[in-house]
N, C-alpha and C positions, 0 to 999 in steps of 0.2 A: 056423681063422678063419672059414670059412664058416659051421660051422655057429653060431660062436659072435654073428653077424654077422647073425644070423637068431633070433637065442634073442630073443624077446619082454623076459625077464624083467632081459637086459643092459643096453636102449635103456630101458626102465624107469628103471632103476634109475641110466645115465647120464645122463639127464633132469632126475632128483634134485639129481644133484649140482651140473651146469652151474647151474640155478635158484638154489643155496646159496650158490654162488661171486658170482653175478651180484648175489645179497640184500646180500652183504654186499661187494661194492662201495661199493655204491649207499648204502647205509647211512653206509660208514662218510665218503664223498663229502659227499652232504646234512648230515651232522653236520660237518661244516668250519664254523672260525669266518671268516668275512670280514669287510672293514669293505668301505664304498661312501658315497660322498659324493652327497647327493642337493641341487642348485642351485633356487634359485627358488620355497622353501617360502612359502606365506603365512602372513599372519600375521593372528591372527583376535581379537578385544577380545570379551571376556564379562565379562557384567555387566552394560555400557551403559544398558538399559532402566532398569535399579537407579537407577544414576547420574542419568540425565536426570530421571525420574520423582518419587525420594524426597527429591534432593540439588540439583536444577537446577544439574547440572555435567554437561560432555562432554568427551571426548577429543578433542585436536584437535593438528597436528603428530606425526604418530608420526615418527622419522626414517628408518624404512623401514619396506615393507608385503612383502616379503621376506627371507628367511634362507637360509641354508646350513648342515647339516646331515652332521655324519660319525657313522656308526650303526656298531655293529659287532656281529656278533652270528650263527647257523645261517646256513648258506647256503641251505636252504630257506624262513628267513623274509626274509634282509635282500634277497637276490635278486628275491622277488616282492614288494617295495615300490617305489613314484616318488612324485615329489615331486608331485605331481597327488593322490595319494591320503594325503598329510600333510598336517598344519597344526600351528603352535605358538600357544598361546593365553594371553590375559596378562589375569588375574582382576583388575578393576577394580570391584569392587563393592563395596569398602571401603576405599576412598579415600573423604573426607569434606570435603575445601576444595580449593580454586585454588591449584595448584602445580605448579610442574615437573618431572616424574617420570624415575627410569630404574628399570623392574624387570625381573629374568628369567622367563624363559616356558618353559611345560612344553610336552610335544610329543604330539600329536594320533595313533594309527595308527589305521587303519581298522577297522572292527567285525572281529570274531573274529580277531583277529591274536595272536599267541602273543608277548605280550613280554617271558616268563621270560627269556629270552636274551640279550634284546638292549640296549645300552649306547650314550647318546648321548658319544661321545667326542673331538667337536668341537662348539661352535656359534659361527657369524659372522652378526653380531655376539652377542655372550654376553649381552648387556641392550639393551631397547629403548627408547628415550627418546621423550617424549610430554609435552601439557603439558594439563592440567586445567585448564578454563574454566568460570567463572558463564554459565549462560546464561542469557541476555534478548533486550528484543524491542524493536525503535525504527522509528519512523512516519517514512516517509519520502513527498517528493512523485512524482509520475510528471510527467516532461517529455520533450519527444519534438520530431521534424519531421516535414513531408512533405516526400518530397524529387520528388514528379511535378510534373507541370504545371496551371496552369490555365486554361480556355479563355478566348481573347479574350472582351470586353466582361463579363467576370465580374471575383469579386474572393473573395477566403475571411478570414473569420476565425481566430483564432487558434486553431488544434486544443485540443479539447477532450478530456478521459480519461476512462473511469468503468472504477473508481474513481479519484481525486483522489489517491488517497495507499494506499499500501504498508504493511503494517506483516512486518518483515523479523523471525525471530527466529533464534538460535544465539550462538556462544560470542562475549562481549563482546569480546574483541578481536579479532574481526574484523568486528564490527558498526560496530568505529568508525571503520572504512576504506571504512563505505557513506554514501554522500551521497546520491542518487538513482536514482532508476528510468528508465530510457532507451530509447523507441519510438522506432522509424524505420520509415512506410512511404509507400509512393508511388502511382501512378496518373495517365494521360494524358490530358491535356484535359479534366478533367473540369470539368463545367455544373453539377451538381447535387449537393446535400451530401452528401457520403460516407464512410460508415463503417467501421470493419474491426476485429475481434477480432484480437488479436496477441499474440505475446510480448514481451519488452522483455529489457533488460540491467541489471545492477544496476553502479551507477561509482563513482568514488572522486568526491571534492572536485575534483583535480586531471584532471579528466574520463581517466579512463584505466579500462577492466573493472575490476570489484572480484571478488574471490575469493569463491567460493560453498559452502565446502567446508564443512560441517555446518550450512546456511543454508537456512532454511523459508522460504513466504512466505503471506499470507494470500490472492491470487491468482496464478494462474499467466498470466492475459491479461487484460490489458482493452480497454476500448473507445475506439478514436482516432477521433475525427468530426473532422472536415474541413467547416465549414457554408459553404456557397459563397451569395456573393450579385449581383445583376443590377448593372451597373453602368450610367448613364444619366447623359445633359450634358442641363442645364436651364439655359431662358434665366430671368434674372431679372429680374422686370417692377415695374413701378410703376402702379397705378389712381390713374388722374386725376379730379377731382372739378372739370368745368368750370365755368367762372362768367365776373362781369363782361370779358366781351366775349374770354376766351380758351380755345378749343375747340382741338381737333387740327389744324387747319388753320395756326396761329400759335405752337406747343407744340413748344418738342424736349426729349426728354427722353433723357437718355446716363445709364448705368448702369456700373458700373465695381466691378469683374468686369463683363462680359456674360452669364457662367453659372457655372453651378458644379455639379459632378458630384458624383452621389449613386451608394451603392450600397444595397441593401436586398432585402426579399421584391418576387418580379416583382410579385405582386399587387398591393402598393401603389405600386410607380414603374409601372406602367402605367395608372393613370388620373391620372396627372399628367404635363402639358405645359410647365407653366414653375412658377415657386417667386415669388410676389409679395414683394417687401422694404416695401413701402409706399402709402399710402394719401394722398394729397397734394391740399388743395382750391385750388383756382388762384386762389380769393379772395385767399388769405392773406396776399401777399405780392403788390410791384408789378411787376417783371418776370424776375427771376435768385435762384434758390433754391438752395442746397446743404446736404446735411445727410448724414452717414453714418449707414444705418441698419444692426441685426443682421440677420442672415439666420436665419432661422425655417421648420423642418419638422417634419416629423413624427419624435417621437422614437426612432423605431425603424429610422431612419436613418441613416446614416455617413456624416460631411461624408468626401470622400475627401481635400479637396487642403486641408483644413482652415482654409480663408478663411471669419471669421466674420461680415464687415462689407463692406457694398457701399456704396460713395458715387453718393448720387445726383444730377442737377443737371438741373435743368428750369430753360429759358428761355422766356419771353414774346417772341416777336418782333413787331413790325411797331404795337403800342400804345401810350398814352398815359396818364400819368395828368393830373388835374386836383381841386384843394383847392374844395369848396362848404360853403357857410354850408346849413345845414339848421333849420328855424325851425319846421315843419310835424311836432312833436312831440305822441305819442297814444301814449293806452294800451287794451289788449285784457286780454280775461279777464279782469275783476274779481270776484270772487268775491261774488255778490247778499249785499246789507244792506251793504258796504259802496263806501266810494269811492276814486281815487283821483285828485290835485295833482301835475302835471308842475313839477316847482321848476325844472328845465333852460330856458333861454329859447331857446339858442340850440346845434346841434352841428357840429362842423369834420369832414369827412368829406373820405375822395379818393375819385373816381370815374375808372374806366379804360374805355380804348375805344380807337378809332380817333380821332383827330384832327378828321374827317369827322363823325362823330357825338357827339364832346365839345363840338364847337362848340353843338350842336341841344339840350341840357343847360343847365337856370336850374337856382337853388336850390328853386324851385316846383315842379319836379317829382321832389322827391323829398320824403319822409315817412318818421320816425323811428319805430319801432312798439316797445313793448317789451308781453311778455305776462307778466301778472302772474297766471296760469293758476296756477303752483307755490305763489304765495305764501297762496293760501287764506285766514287768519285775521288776517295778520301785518299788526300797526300800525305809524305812526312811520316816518321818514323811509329806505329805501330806495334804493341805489344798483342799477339793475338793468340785465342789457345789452339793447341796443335793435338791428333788424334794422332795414336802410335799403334802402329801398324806392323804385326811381326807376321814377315813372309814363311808360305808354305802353308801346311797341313794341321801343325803341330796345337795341342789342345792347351793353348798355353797365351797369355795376356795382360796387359799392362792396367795396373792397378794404382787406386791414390791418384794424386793431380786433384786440377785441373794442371798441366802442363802446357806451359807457354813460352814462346817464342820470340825476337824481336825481329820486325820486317819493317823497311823502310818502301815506301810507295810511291811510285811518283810517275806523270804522264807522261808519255815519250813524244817527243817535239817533234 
């Protein structure tokens, strides 16, 4: 035994044989059929490109994007496969209309895989269902809020988008579950107009997210402005036009509203003070006025509290009036070559004042004037108004009218 235990030529040749035994283990192990179930296959659509391109049709609803898989086949091949390195795949390239499909799907293995052996001898589910859709494309609006704050004595317009409007495309039925595009973004205090690039949500009718699942859009953000404007309280005034005998001193004048708030660009509400409704001459009328007038700005303006009429009322206090015969009737401007015939003999005027000073008041010192400056050429009898005019010093004036006269014209030969 020793020396055979030492013979080179025995360990040799026992070497051989161990190796031969071990070969054909091993051999005839790895030649075993197995089966093995591999979970959670995907599931992969070929074609598509065909579809959408040639046909304006997509896939949409698969009813699952996984399989299950029982393979059966060497234990050298089915061993070294998972379901990470399969797929089954469903040739959709010749399909040609809008329908609802179930077809079966062949199965994907990995490059250089030996699949003389091996035998799909389960699949769950056995066919895939799907539904074939026209695809189009529908124009929808973008509406949105701001949901921050904004600063005292400001005010904001109503957000604005760009773009205006969406155009969404994919499979028409689920295009018709899209109603609009919907931004929501905020910010604190803010003073000054403000913008932001954003995404948005696409919603149903019944405001609730709409489905996006084969759904393009022609942008991916747009632009939410926010225009903020100054907001400012103005009083509102009336210019008086004094005369026979009543000035500021004798004059109230109440306005109703007493203001009214504007909002706009600072630049233009800061060089204004008050908003004038009217223009009023104290002639006009003998001592108690009232008239509602509109309110009038600039139109780049926003009434805020949106009152568009102020009533105005101006009183005369502490004056009088008084009816005079006026008989001291004249004409000015006469246009050279010709003449003009006062037909009026006599005019009925009121004059206002103090009491004090109406007394100091004949019909002599007043004078009827009418200028016949406009009338240039014009022949034949003439009704024209006449401005009255009481001589002296006296704080005292002809009020009401217009007062008119009759003048006859005519060329001198």
């Amino acid at each position: 035994m020793k020396r055979l235990t030492e013979n080179k030529i025995f360990w040799a040749i026992t070497a051989l044989v161990l190796s031969f035994v071990f070969w054909l283990y091993v051999t005839s192990v790895e030649s075993d059929t197995i089966r093995q179930t591999f979970r959670g296959v995907r599931v992969e659509l070929v074609g598509e490109t065909v579809l959408r391109d040639s046909r304006s049709l997509v896939v949409t609803g698969l009813s699952t994007n996984t399989v299950s898989l029982e393979i059966t086949g060497p234990r050298r091949v089915v061993a070294g496969l998972s379901a990470e390195d399969l797929s089954v795949q469903i040739d959709v390239s010749k399909l040609s209309q809008s329908a609802y499909a179930s077809m079966q799907y062949t199965v994907s293995y990995p490059a250089r895989t030996d699949t003389s052996g091996l035998t799909v001898t389960r699949k769950v589910p056995d066919t895939i269902n799907f539904t074939v859709s026209r695809l189009n494309s529908k124009t929808i609006p973008v509406r949105g809020s701001f949901d921050g704050s904004i600063a005292p004595g400001y005010t904001a317009e109503p957000v604005s988008f760009e773009p205006s409007e969406i155009t969404v495309s994919g499979p028409e039925a689920y295009l018709r579950n899209i109603s609009y595009a919907w931004v929501s973004f905020s910010a604190m205090d803010v003073s000054t107009t403000y913008s932001i690039e954003t995404g948005y949500t696409l919603m149903t009718a019944e405001d609730e997210p709409a489905g996006t699942d084969g759904i393009t859009s022609s942008a991916d953000v747009v632009k939410a402005t926010l225009k903020i404007l100054e907001m400012k309280e103005l009083p509102l005034t009336v210019n008086l036009i004094y005369g026979a005998g009543a000035n500021e001193t004798n004059t109230i004048v109440t306005v109703t509203p007493e203001t009214i708030t504007l909002a706009g660009d600072s630049a233009v509400l800061s060089g204004m003070n008050n908003v004038p409704v009217a223009t009023i001459s104290l002639s006009d009328f003998n001592s108690t006025y009232t008239y509602d007038y509109p309110i009038s700005f600039d139109n780049s303006l926003i009434n805020v509290e949106g009152i568009t009429e102020a009533e105005v009322k101006v009183e005369i206090v502490g004056l009088e009036s008084k009816n005079f015969t006026v008989r001291n009737i004249q004409c000015r401007g006469v246009t050279e070559g010709y003449e003009a015939e006062v037909l009026s003999k006599a005019l009925t005027v009121k004059i206002r004042g103090t009491p004090e000073l109406l007394e100091k008041v004949s019909s002599d010192d007043l004078v009827a004037i009418a200028d016949l400056s406009d009338y240039d050429v014009t022949t034949g009898s003439n009704i024209v108004n006449a401005r009255i005019q009481v001589d002296g010093a006296l704080d005292v004036g002809a009020i009401g009218g217009p007062y008119t006269i009759m003048v006859d014209i005519r060329k001198i030969s």
